[in-house]
KOLNU-607716 format. One record per atom (N, C-alpha, C): x, y, z; residue in three letters; atom name. Coordinates in pm, whole numbers, plus 50000, padded with zeros to 5 digits. Example, Ala and Ser with C-alpha at 12.3 -4.5 7.8 and 13.67 -1.06 7.14 Angstrom:
2
{{51319,49431,50780},ALA,N}
{{51230,49550,50780},ALA,CA}
{{51320,49670,50780},ALA,C}
{{51285,49775,50708},SER,N}
{{51367,49894,50714},SER,CA}
{{51290,50003,50787},SER,C}
This chain:
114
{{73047,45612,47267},UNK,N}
{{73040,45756,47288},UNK,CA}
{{73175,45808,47339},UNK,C}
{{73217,45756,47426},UNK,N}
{{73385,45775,47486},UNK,CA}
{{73507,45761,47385},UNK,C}
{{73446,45649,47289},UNK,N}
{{73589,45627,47195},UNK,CA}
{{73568,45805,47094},UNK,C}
{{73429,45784,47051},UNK,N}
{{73416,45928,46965},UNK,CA}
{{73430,46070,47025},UNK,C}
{{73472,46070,47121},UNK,N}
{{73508,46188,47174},UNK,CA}
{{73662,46193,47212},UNK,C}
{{73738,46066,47167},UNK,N}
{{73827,46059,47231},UNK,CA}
{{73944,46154,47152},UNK,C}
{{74053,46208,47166},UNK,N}
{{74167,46278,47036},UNK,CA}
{{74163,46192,46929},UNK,C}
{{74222,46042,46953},UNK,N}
{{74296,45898,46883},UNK,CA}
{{74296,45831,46994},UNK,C}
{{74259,45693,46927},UNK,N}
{{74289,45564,47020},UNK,CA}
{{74450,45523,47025},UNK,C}
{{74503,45488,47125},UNK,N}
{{74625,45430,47111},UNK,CA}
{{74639,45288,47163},UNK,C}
{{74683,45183,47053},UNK,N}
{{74697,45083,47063},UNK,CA}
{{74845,45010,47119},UNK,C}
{{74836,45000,47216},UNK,N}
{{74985,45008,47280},UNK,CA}
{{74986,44837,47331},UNK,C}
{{74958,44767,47189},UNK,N}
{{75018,44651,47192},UNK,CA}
{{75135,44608,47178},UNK,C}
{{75200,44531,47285},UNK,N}
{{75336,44494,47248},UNK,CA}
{{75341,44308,47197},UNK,C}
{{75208,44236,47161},UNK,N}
{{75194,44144,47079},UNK,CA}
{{75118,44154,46962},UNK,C}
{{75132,44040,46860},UNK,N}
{{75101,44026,46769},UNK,CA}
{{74926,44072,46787},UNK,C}
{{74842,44106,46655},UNK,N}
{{74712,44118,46672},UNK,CA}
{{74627,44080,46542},UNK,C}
{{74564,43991,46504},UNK,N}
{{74513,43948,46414},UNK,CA}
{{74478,44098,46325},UNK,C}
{{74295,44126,46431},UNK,N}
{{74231,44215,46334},UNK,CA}
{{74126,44227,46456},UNK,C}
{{74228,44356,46542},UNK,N}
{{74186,44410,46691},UNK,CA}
{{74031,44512,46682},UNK,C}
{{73893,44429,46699},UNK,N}
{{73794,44498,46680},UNK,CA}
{{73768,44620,46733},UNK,C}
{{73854,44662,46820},UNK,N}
{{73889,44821,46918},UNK,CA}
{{73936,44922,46813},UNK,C}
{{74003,44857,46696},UNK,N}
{{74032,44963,46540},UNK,CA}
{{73938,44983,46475},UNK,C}
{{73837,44861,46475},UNK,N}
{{73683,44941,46381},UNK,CA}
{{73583,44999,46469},UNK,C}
{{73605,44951,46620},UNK,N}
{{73522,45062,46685},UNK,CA}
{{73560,45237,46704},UNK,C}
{{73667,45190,46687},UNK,N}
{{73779,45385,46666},UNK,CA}
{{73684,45436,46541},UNK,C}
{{73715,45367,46411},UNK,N}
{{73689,45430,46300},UNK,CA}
{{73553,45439,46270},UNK,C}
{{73455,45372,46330},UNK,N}
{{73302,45381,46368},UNK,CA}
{{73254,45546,46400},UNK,C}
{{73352,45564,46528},UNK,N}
{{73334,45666,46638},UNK,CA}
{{73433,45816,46514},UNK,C}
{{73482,45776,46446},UNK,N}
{{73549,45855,46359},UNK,CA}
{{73708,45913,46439},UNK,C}
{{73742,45794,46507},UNK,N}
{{73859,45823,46586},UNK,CA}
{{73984,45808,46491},UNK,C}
{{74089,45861,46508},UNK,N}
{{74186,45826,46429},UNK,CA}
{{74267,45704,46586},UNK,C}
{{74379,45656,46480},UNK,N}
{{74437,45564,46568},UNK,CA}
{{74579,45564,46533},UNK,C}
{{74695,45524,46682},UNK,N}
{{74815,45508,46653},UNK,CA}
{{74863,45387,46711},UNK,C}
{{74901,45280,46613},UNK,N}
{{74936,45175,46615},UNK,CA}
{{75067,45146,46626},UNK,C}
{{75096,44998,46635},UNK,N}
{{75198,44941,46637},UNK,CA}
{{75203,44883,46539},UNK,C}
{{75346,44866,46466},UNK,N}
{{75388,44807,46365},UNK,CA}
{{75387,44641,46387},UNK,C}
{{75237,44576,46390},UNK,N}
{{75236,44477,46440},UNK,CA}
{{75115,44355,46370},UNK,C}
{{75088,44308,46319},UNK,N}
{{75006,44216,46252},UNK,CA}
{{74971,44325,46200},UNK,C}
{{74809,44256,46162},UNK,N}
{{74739,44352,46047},UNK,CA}
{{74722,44494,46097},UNK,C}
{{74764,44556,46211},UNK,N}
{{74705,44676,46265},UNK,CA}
{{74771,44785,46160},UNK,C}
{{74878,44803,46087},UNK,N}
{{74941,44888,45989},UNK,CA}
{{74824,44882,45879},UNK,C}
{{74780,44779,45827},UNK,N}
{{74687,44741,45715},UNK,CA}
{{74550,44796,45764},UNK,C}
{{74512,44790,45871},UNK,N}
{{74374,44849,45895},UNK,CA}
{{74372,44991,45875},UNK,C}
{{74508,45050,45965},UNK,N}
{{74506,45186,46009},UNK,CA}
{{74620,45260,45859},UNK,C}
{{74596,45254,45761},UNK,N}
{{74751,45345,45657},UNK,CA}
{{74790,45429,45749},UNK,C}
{{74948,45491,45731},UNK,N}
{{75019,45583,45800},UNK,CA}
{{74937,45696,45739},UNK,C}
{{74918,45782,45819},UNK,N}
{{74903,45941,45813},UNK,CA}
{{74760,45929,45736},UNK,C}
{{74702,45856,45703},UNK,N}
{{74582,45838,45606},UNK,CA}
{{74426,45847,45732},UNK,C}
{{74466,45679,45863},UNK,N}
{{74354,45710,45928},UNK,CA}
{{74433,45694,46075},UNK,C}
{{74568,45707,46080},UNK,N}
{{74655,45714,46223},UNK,CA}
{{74785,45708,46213},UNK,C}
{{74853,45700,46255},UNK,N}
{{74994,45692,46285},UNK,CA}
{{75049,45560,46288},UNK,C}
{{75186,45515,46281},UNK,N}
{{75232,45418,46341},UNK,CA}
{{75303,45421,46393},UNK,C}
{{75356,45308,46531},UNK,N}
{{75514,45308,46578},UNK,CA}
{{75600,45097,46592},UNK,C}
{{75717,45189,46646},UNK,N}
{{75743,45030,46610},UNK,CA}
{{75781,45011,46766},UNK,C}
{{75710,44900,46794},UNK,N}
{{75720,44875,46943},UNK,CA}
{{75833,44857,46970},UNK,C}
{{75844,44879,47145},UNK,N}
{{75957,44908,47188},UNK,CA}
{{76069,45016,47168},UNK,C}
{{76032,45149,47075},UNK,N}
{{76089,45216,47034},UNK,CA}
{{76004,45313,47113},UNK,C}
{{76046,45343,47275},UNK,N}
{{75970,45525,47322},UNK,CA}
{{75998,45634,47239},UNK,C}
{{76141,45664,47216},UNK,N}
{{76100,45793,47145},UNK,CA}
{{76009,45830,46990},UNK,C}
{{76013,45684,46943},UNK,N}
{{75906,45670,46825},UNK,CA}
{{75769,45679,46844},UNK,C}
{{75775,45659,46973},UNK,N}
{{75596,45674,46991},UNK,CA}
{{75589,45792,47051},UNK,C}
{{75661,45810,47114},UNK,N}
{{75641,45935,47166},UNK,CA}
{{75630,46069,47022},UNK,C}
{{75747,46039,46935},UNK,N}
{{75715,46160,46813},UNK,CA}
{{75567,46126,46758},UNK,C}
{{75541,46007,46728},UNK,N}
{{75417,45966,46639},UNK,CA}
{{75290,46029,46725},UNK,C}
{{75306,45982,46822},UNK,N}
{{75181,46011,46966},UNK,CA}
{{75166,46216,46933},UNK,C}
{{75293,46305,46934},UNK,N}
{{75281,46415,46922},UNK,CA}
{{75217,46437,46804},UNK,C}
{{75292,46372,46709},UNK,N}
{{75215,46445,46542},UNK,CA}
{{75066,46388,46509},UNK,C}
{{75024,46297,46557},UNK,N}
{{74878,46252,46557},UNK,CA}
{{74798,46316,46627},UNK,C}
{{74833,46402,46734},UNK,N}
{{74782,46481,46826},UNK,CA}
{{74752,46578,46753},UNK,C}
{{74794,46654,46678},UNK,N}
{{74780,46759,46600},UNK,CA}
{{74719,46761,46482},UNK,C}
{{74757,46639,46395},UNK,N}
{{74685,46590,46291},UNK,CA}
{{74572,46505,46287},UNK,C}
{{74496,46465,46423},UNK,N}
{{74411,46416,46435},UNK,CA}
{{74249,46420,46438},UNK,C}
{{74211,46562,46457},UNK,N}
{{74087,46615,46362},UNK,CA}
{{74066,46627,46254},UNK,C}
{{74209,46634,46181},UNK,N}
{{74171,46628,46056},UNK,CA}
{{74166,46483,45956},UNK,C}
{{74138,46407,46033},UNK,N}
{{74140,46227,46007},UNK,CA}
{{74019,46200,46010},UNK,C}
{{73941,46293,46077},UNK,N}
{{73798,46181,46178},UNK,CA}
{{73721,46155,46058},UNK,C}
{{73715,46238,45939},UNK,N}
{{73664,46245,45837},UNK,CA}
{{73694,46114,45791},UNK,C}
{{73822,46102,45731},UNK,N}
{{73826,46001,45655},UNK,CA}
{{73805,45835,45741},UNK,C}
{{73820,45881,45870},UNK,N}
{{73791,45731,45966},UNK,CA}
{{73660,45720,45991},UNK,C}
{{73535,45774,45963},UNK,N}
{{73454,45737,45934},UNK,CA}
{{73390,45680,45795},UNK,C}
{{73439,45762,45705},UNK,N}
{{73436,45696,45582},UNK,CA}
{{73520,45571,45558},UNK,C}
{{73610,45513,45615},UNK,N}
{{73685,45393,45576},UNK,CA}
{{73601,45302,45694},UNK,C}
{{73500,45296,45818},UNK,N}
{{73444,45204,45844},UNK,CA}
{{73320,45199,45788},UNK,C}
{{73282,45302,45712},UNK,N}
{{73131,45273,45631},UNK,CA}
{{73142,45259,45451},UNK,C}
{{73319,45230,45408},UNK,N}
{{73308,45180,45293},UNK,CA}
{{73363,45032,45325},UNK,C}
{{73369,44997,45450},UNK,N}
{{73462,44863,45488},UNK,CA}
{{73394,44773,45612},UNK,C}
{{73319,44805,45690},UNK,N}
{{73316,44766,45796},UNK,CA}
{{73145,44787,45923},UNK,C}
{{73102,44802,45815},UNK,N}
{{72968,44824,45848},UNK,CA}
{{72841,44719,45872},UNK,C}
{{72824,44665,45970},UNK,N}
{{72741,44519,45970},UNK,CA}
{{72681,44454,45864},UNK,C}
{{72607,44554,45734},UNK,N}
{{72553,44528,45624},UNK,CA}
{{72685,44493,45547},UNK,C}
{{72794,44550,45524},UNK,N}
{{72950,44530,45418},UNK,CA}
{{72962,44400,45483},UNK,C}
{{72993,44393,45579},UNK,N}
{{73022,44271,45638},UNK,CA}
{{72953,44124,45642},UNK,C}
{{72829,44127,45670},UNK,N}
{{72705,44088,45617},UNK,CA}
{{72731,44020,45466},UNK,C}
{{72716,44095,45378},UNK,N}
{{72738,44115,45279},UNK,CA}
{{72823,43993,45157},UNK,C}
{{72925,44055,45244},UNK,N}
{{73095,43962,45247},UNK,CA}
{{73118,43837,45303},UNK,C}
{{73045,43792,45398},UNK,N}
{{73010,43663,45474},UNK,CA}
{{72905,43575,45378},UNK,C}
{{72833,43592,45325},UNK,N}
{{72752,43575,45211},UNK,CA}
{{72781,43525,45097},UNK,C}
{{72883,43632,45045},UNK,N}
{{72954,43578,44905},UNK,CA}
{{73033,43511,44950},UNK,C}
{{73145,43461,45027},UNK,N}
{{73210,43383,45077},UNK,CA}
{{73153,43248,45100},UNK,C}
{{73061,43232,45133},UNK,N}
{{72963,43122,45126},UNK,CA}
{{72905,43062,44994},UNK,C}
{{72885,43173,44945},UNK,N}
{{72816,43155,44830},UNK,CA}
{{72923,43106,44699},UNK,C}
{{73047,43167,44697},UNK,N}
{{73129,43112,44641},UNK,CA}
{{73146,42951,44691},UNK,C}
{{73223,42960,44825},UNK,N}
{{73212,42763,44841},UNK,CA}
{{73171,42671,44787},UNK,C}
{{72970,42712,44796},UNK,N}
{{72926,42624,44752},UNK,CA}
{{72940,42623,44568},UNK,C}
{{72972,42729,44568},UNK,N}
{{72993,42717,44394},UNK,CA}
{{73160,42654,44378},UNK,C}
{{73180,42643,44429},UNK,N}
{{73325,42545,44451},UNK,CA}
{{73440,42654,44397},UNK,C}
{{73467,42752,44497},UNK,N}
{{73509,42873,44403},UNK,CA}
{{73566,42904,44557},UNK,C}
{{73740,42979,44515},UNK,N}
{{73794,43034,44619},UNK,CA}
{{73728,43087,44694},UNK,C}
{{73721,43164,44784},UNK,N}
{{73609,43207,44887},UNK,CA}
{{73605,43348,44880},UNK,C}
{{73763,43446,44856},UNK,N}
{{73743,43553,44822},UNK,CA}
{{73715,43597,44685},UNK,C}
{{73696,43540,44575},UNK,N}
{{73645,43569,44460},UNK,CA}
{{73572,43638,44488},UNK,C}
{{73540,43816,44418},UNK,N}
{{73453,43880,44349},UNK,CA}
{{73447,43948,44473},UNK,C}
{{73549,43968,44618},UNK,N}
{{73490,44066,44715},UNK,CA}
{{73597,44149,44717},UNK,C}
């Protein structure tokens, strides 16, 4: 309830991050997000699509990005809810854990056909 009310989440990691579950709880809540140019967090979040990016260690970069997401950030919530319920939804996920399996045992790369 706190993340969905929030402007944007800001992810103010200054390490690496696989695939930070605090980005699909943003886009759940229909939060937009401003990331760091840092593991997969660019790939979860597209620029200007469902948040911003910056490149760590760069203040005045976050600081511009942090301003223009501020402004452009109601008009995101839309599409950040739609990118965790065409991507990320216990059933998608579900889903995807399944065929992954299901390929294996068919002796078949694991992402085939997802």
């Amino acid at each position: 309830e706190l993340m969905a009310g929030a402007r944007y989440l800001l992810m103010n990691s200054t390490t690496y991050e696989g695939f930070p579950l605090v980005l699909v709880e943003a886009l759940a809540g229909a939060t937009p997000c401003l990331v760091p140019k840092l593991g997969a967090m660019p790939d979860i979040i597209p620029h200007e699509v469902l948040g911003r990016h910056f490149t760590p260690g760069d203040k005045d970069g976050l600081i511009r990005e942090a301003q223009k997401l501020w402004e452009e950030a109601p008009s995101l919530r839309k599409a950040c809810r739609a990118e965790y319920e065409l991507k990320y939804t216990p059933e998608i996920n579900f889903a995807r854990l399944k065929a992954i399996y299901t390929n294996l045992l068919a002796g078949k790369p694991p992402g085939v056909g997802l």
